[in-house]
N, C-alpha and C positions, 0 to 999 in steps of 0.2 A: 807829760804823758809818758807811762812806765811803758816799753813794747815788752811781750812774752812771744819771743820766735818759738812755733809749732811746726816740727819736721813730720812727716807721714808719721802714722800710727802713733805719735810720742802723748796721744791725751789731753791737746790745746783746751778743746770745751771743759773736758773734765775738771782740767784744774782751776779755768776760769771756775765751774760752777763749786769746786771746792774750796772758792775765795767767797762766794757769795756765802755759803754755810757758815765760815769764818768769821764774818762781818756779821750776818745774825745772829751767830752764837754769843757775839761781843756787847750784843743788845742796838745793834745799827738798824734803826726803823726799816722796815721794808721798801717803804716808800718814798725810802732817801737813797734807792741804791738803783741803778737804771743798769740792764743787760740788753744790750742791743745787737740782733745778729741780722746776717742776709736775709735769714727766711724767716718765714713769719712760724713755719713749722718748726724751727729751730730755737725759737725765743719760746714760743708753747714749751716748749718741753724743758727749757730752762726755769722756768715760771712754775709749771708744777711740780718737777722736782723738789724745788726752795717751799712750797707751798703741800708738798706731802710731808715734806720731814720737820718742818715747825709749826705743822695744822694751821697753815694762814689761808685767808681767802685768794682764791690766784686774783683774781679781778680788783677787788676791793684792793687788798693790802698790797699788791704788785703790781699797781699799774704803770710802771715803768721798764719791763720786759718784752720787747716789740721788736722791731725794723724801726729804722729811722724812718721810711714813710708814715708809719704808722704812728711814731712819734710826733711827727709834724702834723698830721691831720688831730691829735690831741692837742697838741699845743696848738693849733691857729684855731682851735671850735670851729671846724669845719659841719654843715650838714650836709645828710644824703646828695638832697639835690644839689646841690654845689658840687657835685664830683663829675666830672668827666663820664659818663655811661654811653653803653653802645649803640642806645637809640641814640644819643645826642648827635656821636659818631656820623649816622647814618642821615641824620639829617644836614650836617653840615655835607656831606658827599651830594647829595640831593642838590644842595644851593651853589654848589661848586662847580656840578661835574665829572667829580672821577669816585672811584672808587674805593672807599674807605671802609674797613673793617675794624675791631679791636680783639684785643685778646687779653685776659686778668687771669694769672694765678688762684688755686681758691684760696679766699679771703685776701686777696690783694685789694688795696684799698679804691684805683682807679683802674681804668681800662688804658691801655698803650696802642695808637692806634700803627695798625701794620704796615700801612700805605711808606714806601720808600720814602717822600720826601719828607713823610712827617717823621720819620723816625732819625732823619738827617736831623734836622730842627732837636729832637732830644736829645742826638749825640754832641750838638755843639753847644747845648745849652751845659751839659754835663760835663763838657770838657771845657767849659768856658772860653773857648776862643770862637771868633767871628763864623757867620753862616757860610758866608763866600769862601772864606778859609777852609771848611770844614768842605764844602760844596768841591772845591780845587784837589782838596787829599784824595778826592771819595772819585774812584775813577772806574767805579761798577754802576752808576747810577745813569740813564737813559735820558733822563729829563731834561730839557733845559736851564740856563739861569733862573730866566725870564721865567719861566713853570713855576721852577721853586722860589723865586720871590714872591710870585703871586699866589698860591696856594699857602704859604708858611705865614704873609700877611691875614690873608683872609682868615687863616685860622685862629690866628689870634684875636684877630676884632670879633670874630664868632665867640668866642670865650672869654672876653672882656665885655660885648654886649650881656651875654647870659651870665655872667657872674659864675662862671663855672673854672674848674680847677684838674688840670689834668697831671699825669706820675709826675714829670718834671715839677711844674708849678708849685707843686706840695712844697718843695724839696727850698723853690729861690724863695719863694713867702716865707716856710719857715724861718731863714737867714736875717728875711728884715725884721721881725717881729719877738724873735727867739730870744734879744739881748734885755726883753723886759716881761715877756711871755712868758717864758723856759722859767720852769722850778730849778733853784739848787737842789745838788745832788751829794752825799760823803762820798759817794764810790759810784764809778760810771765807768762798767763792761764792754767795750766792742770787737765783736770777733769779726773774723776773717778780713783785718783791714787790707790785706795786701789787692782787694778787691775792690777798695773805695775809687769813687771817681777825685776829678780834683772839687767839682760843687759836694761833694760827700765830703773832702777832706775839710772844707769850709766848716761844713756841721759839726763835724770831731772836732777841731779847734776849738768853737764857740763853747761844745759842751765842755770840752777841758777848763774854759775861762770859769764854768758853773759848777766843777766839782773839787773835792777838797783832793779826790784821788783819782786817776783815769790809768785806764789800762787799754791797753788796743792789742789786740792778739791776730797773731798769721802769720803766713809763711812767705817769703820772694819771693822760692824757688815753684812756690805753686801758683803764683800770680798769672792765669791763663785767661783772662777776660779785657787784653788790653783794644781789643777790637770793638769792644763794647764801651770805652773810654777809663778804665781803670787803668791808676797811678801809682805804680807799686812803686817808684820811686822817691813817692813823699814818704812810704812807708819805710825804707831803706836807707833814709838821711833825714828820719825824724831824732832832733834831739833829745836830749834825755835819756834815763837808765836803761837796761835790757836785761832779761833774761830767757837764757835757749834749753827748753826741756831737749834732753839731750838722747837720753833712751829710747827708741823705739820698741813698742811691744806687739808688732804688728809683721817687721818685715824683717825677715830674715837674711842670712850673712851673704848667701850666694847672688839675691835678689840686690840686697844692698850694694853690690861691689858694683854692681851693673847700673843701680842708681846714679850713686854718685861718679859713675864715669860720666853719665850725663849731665850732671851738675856742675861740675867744675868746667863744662866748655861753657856754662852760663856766662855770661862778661861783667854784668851788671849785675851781683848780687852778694847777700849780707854772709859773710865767713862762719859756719856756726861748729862747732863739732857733734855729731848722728852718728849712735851708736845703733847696731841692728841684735836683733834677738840673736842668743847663743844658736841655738838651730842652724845648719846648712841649706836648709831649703832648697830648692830644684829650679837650674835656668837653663831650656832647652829648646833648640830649633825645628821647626818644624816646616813641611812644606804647605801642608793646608790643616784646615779646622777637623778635618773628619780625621787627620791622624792621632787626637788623644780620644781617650774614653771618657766619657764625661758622666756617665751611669750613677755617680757617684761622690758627693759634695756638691758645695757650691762655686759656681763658675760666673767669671766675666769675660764678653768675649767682646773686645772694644778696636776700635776704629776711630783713625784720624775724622773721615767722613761719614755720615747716613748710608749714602750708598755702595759705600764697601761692605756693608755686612749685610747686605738682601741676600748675596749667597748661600749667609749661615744662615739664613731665615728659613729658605729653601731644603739646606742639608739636614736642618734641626727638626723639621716638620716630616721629612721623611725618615728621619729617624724614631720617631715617635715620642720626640721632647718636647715637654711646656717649659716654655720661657718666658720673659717678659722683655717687652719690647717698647721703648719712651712709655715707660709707665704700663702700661695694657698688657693683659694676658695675651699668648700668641693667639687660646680658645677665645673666638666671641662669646661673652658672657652670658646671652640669649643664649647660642649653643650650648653649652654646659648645663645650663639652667633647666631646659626640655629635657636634654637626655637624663637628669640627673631625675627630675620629676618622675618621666616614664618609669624608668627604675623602681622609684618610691610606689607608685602602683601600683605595678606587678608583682609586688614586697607586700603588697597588700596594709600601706602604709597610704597616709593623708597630707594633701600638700594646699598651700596656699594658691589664695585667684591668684596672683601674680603669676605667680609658677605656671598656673593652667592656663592662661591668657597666654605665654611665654608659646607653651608645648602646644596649644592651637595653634598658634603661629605658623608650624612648621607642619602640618597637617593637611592634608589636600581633603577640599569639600568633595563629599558626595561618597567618596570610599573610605577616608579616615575619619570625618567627621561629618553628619547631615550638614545638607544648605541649612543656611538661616540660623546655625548656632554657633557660627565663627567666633562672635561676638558673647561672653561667658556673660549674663546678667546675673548678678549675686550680689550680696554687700561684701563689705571691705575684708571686715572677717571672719569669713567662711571657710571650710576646709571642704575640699574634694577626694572622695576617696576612685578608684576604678569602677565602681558600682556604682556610686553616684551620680557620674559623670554620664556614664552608659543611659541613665534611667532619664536622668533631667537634663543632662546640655546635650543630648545628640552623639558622643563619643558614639564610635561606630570600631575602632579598633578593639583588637580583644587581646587577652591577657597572652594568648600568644604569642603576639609579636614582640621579637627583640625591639629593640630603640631604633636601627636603621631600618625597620622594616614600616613601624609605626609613623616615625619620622620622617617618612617618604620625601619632605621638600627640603631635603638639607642639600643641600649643592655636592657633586658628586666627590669633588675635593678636599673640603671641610670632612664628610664621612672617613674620608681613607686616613684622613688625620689622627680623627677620635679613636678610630680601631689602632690606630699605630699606637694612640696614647695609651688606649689600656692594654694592647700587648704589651706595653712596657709596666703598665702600672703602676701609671702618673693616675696622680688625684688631680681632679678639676678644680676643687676648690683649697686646693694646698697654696701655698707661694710658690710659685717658680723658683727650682736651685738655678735654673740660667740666667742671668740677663745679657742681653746685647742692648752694646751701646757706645755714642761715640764717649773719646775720651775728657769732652768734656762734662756731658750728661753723667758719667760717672764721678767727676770728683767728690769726696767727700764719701764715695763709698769701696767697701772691701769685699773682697771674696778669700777662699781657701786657694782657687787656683783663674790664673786669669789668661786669655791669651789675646795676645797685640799683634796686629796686623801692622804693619810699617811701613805701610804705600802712603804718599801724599797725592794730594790733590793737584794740579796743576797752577793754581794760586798759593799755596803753601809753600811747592816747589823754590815760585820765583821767589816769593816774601822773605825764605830762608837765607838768598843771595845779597838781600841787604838788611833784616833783622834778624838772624839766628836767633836769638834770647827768647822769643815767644813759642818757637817750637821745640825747643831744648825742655822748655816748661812744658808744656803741654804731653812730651814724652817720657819725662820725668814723671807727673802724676799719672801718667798709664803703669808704669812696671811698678810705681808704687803702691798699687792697691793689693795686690796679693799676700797672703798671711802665711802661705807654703811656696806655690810652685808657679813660675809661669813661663811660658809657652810664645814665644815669638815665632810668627807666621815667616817667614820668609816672601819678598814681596813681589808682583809680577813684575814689576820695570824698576828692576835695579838701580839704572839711575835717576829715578823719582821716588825716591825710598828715606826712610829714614836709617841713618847708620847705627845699629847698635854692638 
């Protein structure tokens, strides 16, 4: 297994995907070559790539571009019903007793149920030591022993009566069956191994035993998921060749020096030499978020915690900035959507039901719109124009009202938002140049200027007093996302702070 160490911005995927071009170009079948990443949105895009530039079918000729989940549910012919689902979920909670929900990425192959103990049961199954053991480390968990045996049995005879298969599951099945199931492969891609658990690192093995060439790409120093059972030190003392892209094209000299002070307090980690862009770029202190201008580029404004950045949520929205926030626009998308309609309107323009179902929505009967036409009856596709609407659904407002006048039921703080946003003249349906976010929900992405908060959490705190190396990482990919300048918050308790 050849490692490629990938420092911030140095192009890890990249050059993975310009190994795969290589190997097609060479006449190496498509379907002898497996690229396996974290996400399933991340092997997509590796897949069509390879499948725009040698007009292959992605599906047909590539079907070994996925997640290892997803690979293992190929390889065991797994059917729908056999998968874990959140009615299933709900039913075992029913037979139980407590409280069970699930949660699936889209297009993640099963559901992960949220319930603490069950998620115990996946973290030991993934780090392959004992429940008990795992039950003794885990010293936020309320439950009982006796709870969690009895609950983590029953759940498995639920799932071994109904012949069903949950994320884990996927993962030990594939391992027993894999040694005669699993196609060979010439060349077999894995990124971000510094991520793998040690039941993942099983799977990379096995498939190493299946290809003529294996590659595993990632970095130590960005190894932040070890709470989640990843083993970045099978990655760090995998034998075999290496090679470390070296140039970074992302992070600049000033930004860099600040890096790598935090890296080298790492204890545990692979020696690489990271070169940063000629550029000086900009590392400055700051006492809060409202002291830069943010008017202008794109910004990350990241946090140890969730709840350190509801602040900027607050300061952002009185500012009159859209930003995105775990994924979602700061605007509800119903909002946007109404106001954006009425507009279209009084534009003397034509908008889809959707749209007018939407902007009824927020309409009060009897002055904005007659009773009994809440409800738009039309087909699917239909257009409404402001005369339309007037003659046949009831609209009652008229061409003269603005959006917030029209819109009467928008909550009075949502309104003061919208007017902030187009004082500034934010588009609704733009992307947001902001995001907030903690620094792990950022990994893997970049901005022009970023700023870090450096308060730790009270858990982090103590965790630092006897494993420093996990929060050295986790600080290290905060000041490395920046492509010009970033912005260190200065943090309210000094001595619960990260030192930079």
């Amino acid at each position: 297994m050849f490692r490629v160490f990938g420092p911030p911005g140095t192009g890890k995927t990249t050059t993975l995907l310009n190994m795969v071009d290589n190997a097609l170009e060479k006449g190496v079948p498509p379907e002898r070559i497996a690229f396996l990443a974290f996400t399933r949105k991340a092997a997509y895009e590796a897949r069509d790539r390879a499948a725009a530039r040698f007009n292959l079918d992605p599906q047909k000729e590539l079907p070994y571009f996925r997640t290892i989940h997803s690979l293992a549910l190929r390889v065991l012919g797994l059917r729908t019903e056999q998968i874990l689902k959140s009615s299933d979920l709900k039913e075992f909670a029913n037979r139980v007793g407590i409280d069970v929900t699930g949660t699936a990425e889209e297009g993640e192959e099963a559901y992960k149920p949220d319930h603490p103990v069950l998620q115990l049961l996946a973290l030991a199954t993934t780090k392959k030591v004992p429940l008990r053991e795992e039950y003794n480390r885990n010293h936020t968990l309320s439950h009982s022993w006796e709870e969690v045996d009895y609950i983590t049995r029953a759940y498995n005879e639920y799932k071994k009566v109904n012949g069903l298969y949950d994320f884990t599951d996927m993962l030990v099945s594939f391992l027993d069956y894999a040694p005669t199931a699993c196609p060979e492969f010439e060349l077999c891609f894995l990124d971000e191994a510094q991520d793998l658990t040690p039941l993942q690192w099983d799977i990379a093995h096995l498939l190493d035993s299946k290809s003529q060439r294996m590659y595993c790409a990632g970095d130590d120093d960005q190894a932040i998921y070890k709470w989640a059972g990843a083993d970045v030190d099978s990655f760090i003392g995998l034998p075999g060749g290496s090679e470390t892209l070296e140039q970074s094209y992302r992070i600049p000299a000033s930004v860099h020096e600040v890096a790598m002070n935090i890296a080298t307090r790492i204890h545990k980690r692979y020696p690489k030499v990271y070169r940063p862009r000629k550029e000086a770029g900009l590392v400055r202190r700051i006492r809060d978020v409202n002291d830069v201008d943010m008017s202008e580029g794109s910004w990350l404004i990241l946090a140890q915690a969730r709840y350190m950045l509801y602040p900027s949520h607050y300061e952002l929205k009185s500012g009159g900035f859209l930003f995105d926030k775990q994924g979602r626009s700061s605007i509800n998308p119903k909002l946007s959507t109404a106001v954006n309609a009425w507009e279209q309107l009084r534009k003397g323009k034509s908008i889809a039901l959707d749209a007018a179902k939407t902007m009824y929505g927020l309409m009060s009967s009897g002055s904005r719109v007659e009773r009994g036409f809440k409800k738009i009856q039309a087909d699917e596709e239909a257009l409404f124009t402001l005369p339309s609407l007037q003659k046949d659904h009831g609209l009652l407002a008229g061409e003269e009202m603005v959006w917030h006048e029209a819109l009467d039921k928008i909550p009075d703080a949502e309104r003061a938002y919208i007017v902030a946003l187009l004082r500034r003249g934010e588009k609704f349906n733009a992307p947001p140049r902001i995001t907030v976010s903690t620094i792990h929900g950022a990994k893997g992405g970049e901005a022009d200027n970023v700023v870090l908060m450096t308060d730790l959490t009270a858990a982090a705190d103590s965790e630092r007093q006897i494993e420093p190396d996990n929060l050295n990482r986790v600080f290290y990919v905060g000041v490395t996302r920046t492509r010009q300048k970033l912005y260190l918050v200065e943090p309210e308790n000094t001595y619960r702070s990260f030192e930079i």
